[in-house]
N, C-alpha and C positions, 0 to 999 in steps of 0.2 A: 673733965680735965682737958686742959690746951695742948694736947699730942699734935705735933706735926707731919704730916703721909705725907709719902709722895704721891703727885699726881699720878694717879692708872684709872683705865676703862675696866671694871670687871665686864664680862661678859657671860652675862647667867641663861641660857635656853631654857626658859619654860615652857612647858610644853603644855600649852593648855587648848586645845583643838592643835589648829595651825597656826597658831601665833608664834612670832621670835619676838623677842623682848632686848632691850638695852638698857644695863642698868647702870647707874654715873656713880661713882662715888666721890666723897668730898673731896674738894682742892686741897693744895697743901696752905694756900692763904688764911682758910678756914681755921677755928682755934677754939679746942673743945666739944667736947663730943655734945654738951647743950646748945650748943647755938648752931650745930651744923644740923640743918635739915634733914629730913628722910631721902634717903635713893627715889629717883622719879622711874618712871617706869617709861621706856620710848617705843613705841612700834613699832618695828621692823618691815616694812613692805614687801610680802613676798607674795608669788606664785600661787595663786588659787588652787586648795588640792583637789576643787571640785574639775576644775577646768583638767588640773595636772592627767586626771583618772580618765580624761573625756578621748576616747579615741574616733577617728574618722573611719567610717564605716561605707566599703567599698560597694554595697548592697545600696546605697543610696541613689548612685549614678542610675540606675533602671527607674528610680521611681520619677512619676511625671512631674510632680513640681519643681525637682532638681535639674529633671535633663537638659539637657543644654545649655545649660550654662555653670553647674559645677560642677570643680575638677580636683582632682588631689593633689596633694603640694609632695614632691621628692623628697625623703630625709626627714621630711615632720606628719607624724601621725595626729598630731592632736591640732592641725588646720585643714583647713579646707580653702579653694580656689575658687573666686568669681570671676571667670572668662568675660562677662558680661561687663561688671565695676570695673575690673583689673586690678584685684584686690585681695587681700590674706585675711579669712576671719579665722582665729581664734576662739578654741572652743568645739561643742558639742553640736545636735541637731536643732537644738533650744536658740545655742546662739543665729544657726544657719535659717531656719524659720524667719528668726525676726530681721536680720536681713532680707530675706526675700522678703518681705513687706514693707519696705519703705517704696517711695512713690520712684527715686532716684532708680535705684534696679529695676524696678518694673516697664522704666521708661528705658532704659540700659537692655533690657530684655529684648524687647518693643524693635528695636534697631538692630539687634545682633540678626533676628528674626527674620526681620525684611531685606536685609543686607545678603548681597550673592556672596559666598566666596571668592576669592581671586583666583583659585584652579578653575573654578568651574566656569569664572567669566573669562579667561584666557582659552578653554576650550569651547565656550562658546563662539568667541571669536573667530577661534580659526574655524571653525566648522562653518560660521556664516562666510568667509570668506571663500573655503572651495567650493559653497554654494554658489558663490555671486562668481567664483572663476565658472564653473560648471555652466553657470545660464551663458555668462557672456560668450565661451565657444558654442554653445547650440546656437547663439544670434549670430555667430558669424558662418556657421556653417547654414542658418535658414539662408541669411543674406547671398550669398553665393548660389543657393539653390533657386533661388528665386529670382537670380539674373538671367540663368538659363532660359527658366520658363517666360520672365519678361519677353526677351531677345528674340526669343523662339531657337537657342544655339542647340546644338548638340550634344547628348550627354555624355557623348565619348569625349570630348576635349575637358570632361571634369577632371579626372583623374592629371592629365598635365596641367592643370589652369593650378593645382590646391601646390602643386611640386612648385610650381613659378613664382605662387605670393609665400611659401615657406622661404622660396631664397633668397627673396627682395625684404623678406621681415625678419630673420632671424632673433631679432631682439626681442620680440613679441612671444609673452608665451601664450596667447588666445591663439595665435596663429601657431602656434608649435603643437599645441592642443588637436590644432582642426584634422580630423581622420574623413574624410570627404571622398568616397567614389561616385563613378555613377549609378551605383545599381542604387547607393544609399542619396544620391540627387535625386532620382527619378523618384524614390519613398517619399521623400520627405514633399515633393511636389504633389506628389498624387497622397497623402495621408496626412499631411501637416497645412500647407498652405490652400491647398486648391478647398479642403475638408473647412479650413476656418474662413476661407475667405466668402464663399459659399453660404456658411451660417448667417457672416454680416450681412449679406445680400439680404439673404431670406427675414432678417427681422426688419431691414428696412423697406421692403414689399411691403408685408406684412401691415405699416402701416404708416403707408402713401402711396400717392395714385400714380401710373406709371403708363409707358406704351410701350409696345411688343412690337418686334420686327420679324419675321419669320420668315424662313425658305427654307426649301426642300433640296436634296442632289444627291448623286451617287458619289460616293467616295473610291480608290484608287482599288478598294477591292472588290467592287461590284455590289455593295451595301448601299442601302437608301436611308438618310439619314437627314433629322429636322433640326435646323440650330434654333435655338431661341436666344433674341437677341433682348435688353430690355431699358429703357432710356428712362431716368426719374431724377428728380433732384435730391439729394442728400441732406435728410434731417439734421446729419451732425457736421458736416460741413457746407453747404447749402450751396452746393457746384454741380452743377449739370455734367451727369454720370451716364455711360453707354456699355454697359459691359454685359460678359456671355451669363446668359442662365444656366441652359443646359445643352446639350447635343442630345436629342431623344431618337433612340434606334428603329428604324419604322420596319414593317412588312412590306416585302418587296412583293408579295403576292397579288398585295390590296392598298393601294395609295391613292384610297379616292378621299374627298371633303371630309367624310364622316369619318373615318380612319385617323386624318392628320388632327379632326376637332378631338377627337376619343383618348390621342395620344398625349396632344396638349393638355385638354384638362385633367386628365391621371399626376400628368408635372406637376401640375398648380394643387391639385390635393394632397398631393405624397408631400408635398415640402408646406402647408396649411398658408398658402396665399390666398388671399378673396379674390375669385376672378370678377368681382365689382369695382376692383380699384383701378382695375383696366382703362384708360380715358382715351389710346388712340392704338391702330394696327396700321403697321407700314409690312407690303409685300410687293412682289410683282407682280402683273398683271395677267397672268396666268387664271384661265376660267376658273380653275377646282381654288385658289387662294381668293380671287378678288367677285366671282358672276355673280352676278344680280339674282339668281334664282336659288341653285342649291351650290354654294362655296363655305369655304371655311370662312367667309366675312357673314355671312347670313347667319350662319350660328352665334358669333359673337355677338353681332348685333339682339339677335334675340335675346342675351341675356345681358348686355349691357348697352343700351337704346342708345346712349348721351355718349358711346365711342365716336372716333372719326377714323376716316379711312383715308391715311397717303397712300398714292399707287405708287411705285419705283420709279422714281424721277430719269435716271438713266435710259429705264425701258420704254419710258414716257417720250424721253426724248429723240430717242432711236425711232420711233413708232412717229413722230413729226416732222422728223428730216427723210426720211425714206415718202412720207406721203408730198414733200416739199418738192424734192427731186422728182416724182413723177410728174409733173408738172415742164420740167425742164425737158429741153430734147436730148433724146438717148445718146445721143454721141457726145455729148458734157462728160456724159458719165464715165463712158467709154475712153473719151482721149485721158483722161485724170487715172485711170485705173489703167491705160496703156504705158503713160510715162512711168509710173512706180514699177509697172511688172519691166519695165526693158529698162530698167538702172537697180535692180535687185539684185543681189548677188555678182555685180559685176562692177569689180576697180577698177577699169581701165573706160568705161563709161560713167562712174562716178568723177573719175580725177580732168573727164574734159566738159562734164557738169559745170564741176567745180571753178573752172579756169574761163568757162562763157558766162558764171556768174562773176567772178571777176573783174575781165573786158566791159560788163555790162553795171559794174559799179550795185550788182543782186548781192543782199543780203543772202548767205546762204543756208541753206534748211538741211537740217541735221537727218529727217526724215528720207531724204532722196541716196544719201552714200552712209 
């Protein structure tokens, strides 16, 4: 029969697993209950109740496939956080597995992994930084230390010299940094510089051939002492170099040939120099350095044949003019050493020197006043 409804939605919840349903009943257009069709039945989309049951389980974080990189999400138990993606899954450990298997996380992984932190690169930074402050006041406290020992100054002017550049640089904090006395100059000279500069020597001996200068004297405290001097060209700068070896302490008991040979080659063993590399000896002419028979030149020669021997050109020289002047008659000598001694110490014979070199148009000589 052609009954007229009004239009309504029933809404029937059946409940068959987790389904909701929607069911239509006829329009009021419709006319008769034979030609209006059956209720359709519509699906309602809801909330998985497998997903709904699935909680996130805080026992996961510890385990190695997860660490580091998931996290729990605030206020929802049933997701989980990927620090990695930057991403919410939804769901259980089923769902969380098969995310971590795609190619995209694993390369997301990959990155998070090798990537520093920003705390940690911010403290890395500073830390490199009052490293590089740290080196740069030791370089200016060497630098300073090393002017000393250049100059040959005094260590006692250290302690004012470090006061004068703090007050001329106050802007500097290397220079505000530098704590510089001299008990710690003299350290750093005798333990820092003189210790490294030393080793350079010794490896470039070591190997290239070089010549030695040597002499013997007493020092100011009645010690007898050998300098070794050593002249070679510089592998790594390729400049003709003259600098000290060592100062060797001798016995003052015993300063014959055999003695200064004994003491030299202990030097050249203890620091492992080939005394083959040796190619020339400069000394004075002194019999125990230079004689022909038993000198410290005789031994060297015996063990390295292809040396040469300079004598001391000064002493050389002195020993030519002295035989020159014999030659000459004695009163040369005489008047020349009488004018210097009777204008020595005396102004009032220098300033009429001075005044007959004048009248006389004489260049005058610094040597006489």
């Amino acid at each position: 029969m052609g009954n007229k409804y009004n239009t309504c939605v029933l809404l029937f919840t059946v409940m068959d697993g987790s389904d909701e349903y929607l069911v239509d009943d006829p329009s009021e257009n419709d006319i008769g209950d034979d030609d209006n069709p059956p209720a359709k039945r519509v699906k309602k989309p809801t909330n998985n109740a497998s997903n709904i049951n699935k909680r996130f389980q805080t026992r996961w974080l510890s385990e190695s496939i997860f660490k580091g990189w998931l996290k729990a999400v605030r206020n929802d138990f049933h997701a989980a956080q990927c620090v990695a993606c930057k991403c919410i899954i939804k769901g259980g450990r089923s769902e969380i597995l098969k995310h971590s298997s795609r190619e995209k996380h694993k390369k997301a992984v990959r990155d998070v992994q090798t990537s520093v932190p920003i705390d940690k690169s911010f403290a890395a930074l500073q830390e490199n930084t009052e490293k590089v402050h740290e080196d740069n006041v030791k370089k200016a406290e060497i630098s300073i230390a090393a002017y000393f020992a250049e100059h040959n100054t005094s260590f006692l002017s250290c302690d004012h010299l470090v006061k004068v550049i703090k007050n001329a640089a106050k802007d500097s904090k290397i220079i505000e940094d530098v704590k510089l006395g001299r008990t710690k100059c003299c350290a750093i000279v005798k333990n820092v510089i003189a210790k490294t500069e030393t080793e350079d020597l010794v490896k470039d001996l070591q190997q290239t051939v070089f010549s030695v200068m040597i002499d013997e004297s007493t020092d100011i405290s009645n010690d007898k002492n050998m300098c070794i001097l050593v002249r070679y060209v510089s592998p790594s700068s390729r400049k003709l170099i003259t600098t000290l070896l060592e100062i060797v302490r001798l016995d003052s008991h015993d300063c014959s040939a055999e003695s200064l040979w004994q003491a030299f080659k202990k030097c050249l063993d203890e620091k492992k120099i080939p005394i083959t590399n040796i190619v020339g000896f400069a000394s004075d002419n002194a019999s125990t350095m230079t004689g022909i028979r038993n000198s410290f030149w005789t031994r060297l020669k015996a063990e390295c044949p292809w040396a040469v021997l300079l004598a001391c050109i000064c002493h050389s020289s002195a020993i030519i003019s002295r035989d020159a002047c014999s030659a000459l008659p004695s009163f040369v000598e005489d008047v020349l050493k009488g004018i210097a001694t009777y204008m020595n110490k005396s102004p009032k014979r220098c300033a009429q020197l001075k005044d007959f070199q004048v009248k006389f148009y004489i260049k005058g000589r610094s040597f006489f006043y």
